[in-house]
C-alpha positions as CSV (number, residue, x, y, z in Angstrom):
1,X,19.7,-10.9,-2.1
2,X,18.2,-7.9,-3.7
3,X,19.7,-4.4,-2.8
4,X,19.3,-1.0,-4.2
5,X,16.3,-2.0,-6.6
6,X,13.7,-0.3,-7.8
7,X,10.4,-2.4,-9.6
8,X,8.6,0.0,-11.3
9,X,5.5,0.0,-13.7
10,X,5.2,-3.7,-13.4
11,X,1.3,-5.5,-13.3
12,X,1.7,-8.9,-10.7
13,X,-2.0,-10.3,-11.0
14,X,-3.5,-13.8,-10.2
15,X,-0.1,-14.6,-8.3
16,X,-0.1,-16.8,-5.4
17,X,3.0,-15.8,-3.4
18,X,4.1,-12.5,-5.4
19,X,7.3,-11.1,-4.1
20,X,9.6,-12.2,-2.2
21,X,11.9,-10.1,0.1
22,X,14.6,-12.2,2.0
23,X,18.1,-10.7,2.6
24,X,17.5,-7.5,0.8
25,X,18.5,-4.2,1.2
26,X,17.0,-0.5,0.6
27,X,14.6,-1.7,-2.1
28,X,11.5,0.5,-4.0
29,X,8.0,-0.8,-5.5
30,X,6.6,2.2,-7.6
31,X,4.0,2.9,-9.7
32,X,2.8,-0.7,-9.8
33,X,-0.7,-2.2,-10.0
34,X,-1.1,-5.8,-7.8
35,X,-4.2,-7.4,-8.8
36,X,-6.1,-10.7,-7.4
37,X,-3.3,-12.0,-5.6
38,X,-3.4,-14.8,-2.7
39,X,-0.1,-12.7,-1.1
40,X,1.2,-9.4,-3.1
41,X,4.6,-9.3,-1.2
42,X,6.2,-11.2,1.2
43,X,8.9,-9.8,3.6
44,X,10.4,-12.9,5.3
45,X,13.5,-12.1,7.6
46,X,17.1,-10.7,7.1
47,X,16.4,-7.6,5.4
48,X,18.3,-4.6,6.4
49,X,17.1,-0.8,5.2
50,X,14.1,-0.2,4.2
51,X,11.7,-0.8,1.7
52,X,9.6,1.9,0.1
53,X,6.1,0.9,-1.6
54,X,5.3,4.6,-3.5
55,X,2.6,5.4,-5.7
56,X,1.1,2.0,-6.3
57,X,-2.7,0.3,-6.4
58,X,-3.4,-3.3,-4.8
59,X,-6.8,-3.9,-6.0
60,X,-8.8,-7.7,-4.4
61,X,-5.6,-9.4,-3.2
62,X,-6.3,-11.6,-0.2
63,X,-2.9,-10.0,1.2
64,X,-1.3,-7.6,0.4
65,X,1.4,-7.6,2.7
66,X,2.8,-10.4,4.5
67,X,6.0,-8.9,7.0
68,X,8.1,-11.2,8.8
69,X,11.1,-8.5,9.4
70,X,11.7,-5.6,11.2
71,X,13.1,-3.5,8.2
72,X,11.7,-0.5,7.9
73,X,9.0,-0.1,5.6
74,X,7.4,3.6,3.8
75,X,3.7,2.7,2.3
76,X,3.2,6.3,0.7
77,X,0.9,7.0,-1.9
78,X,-1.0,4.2,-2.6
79,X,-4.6,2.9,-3.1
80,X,-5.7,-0.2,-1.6
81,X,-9.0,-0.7,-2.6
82,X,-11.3,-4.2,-2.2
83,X,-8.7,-6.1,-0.5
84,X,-9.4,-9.2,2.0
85,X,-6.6,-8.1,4.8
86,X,-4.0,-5.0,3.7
87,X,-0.8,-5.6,6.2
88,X,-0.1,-9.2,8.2
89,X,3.0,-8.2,10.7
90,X,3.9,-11.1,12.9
91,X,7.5,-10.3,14.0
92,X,9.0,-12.5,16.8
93,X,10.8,-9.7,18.6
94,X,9.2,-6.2,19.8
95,X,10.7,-3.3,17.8
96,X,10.6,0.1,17.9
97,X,10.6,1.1,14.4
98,X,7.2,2.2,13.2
99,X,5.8,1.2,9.7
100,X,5.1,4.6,8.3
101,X,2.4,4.9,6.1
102,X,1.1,8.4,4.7
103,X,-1.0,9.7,1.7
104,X,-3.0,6.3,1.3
105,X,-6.6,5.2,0.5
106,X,-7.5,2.5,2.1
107,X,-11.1,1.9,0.5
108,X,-13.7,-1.0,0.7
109,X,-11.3,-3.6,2.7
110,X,-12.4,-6.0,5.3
111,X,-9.7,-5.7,7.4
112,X,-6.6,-3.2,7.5
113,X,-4.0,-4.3,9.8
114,X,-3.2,-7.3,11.8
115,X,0.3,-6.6,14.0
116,X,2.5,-8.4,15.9
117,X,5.5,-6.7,18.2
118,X,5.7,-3.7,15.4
119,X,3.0,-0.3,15.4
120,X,2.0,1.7,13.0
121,X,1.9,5.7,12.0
122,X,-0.8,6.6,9.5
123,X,-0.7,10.2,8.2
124,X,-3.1,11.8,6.1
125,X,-4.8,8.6,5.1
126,X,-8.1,7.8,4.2
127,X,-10.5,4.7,5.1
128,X,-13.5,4.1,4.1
129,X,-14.0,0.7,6.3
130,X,-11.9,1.6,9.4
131,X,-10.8,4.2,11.7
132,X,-7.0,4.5,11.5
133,X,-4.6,5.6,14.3
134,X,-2.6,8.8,13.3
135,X,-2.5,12.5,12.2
136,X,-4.6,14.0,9.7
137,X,-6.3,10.9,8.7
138,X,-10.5,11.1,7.5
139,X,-12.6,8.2,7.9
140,X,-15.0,8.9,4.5
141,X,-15.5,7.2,1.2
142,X,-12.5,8.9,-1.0
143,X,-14.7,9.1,-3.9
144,X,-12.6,8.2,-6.9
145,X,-13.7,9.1,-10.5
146,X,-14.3,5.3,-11.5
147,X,-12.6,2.7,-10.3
148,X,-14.6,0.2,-12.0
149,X,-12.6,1.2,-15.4
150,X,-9.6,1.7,-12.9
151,X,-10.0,5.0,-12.9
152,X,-8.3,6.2,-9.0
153,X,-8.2,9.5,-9.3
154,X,-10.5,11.5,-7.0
155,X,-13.4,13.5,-7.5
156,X,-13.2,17.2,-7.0
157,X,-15.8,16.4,-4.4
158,X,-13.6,13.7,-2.7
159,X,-12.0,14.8,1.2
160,X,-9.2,13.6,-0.5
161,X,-8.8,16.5,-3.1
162,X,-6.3,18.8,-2.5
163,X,-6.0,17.9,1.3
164,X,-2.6,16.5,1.8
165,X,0.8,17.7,2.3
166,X,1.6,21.2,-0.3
167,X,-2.0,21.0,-1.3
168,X,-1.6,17.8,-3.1
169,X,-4.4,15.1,-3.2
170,X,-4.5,11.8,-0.9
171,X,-3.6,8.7,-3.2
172,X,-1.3,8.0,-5.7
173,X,-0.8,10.1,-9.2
174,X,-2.4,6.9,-11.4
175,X,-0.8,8.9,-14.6
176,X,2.1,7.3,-13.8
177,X,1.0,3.8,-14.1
178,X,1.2,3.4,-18.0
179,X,0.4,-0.4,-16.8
180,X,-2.7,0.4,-15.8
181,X,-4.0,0.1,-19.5
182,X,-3.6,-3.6,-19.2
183,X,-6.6,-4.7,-16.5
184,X,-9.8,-5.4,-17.0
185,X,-12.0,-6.4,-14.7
């Protein structure tokens, strides 16, 4: 039972279940960097709340997330980038709760979104691979500086740039991943 926690600035690479969430409650993932995993985060069932994923990068995981729960979950701010599938919902019951997912870059995946009994509201998003249902979204290549040195940030000439909510770019702020130093490709 994890509740109230926050996981920041941690690297979980070459992991082959990654987290767990079973029986939680109103937990946080920020500013971490998920690398090469078979499964970054499962969320099996009994969690209450929510759980917020802010400001972090998945980068060639075969899943990112697995969700088995009809908590509510925030993906805000991230970059997924090179992944096999992004988000695997298979919930037994319909809900109406909404995955909310706003500011992303979802860039150079082969599949986004595979959901059972739960939708999903993408704001402001960009894809590169997929059109995505929502608001505000762009369907372009977000055009980072180089993310072969992990380098996320986007290029003045990105769509990205300055196009989201109070002028602020699309993404996640990689300046505060101070883990980022440790990857290498």
């Amino acid at each position: 039972n994890i509740k109230n926690s926050i996981i920041n600035n941690c690297l979980i690479k070459n992991s082959k279940e990654g987290l767990k969430y079973i029986s939680g409650y109103n937990n946080n993932i920020i500013n971490s960097v998920f690398y090469n995993n078979e499964i970054s985060f499962l969320i099996d069932s009994k969690n209450t709340g929510y759980i917020k994923f802010y400001n972090n990068l998945y980068i060639k995981n075969k899943l990112v997330y697995h969700n088995k729960d009809s908590s509510q979950l925030y993906i805000i701010n991230n970059v997924f980038d090179l992944n096999k599938m992004v988000l695997k919902s298979e919930l037994n019951k319909k809900t109406n709760k909404s995955i909310i997912s706003k500011n992303n870059i979802f860039s150079n995946n082969k599949n986004l979104f595979k959901l059972n009994n739960i939708k999903i509201s993408n704001t402001y998003c960009i894809s590169n691979t997929d059109s995505i249902v929502g608001y505000y979204n762009v369907i372009k290549d977000p055009i980072y500086i180089d993310s072969n040195n992990f380098n996320y940030d986007l290029n003045i000439n990105s769509p990205g740039f300055r196009s989201s909510v109070n002028n602020k770019n699309i993404g996640l702020n990689i300046s505060d991943i101070n883990i980022i130093k440790y990857l290498k490709y």
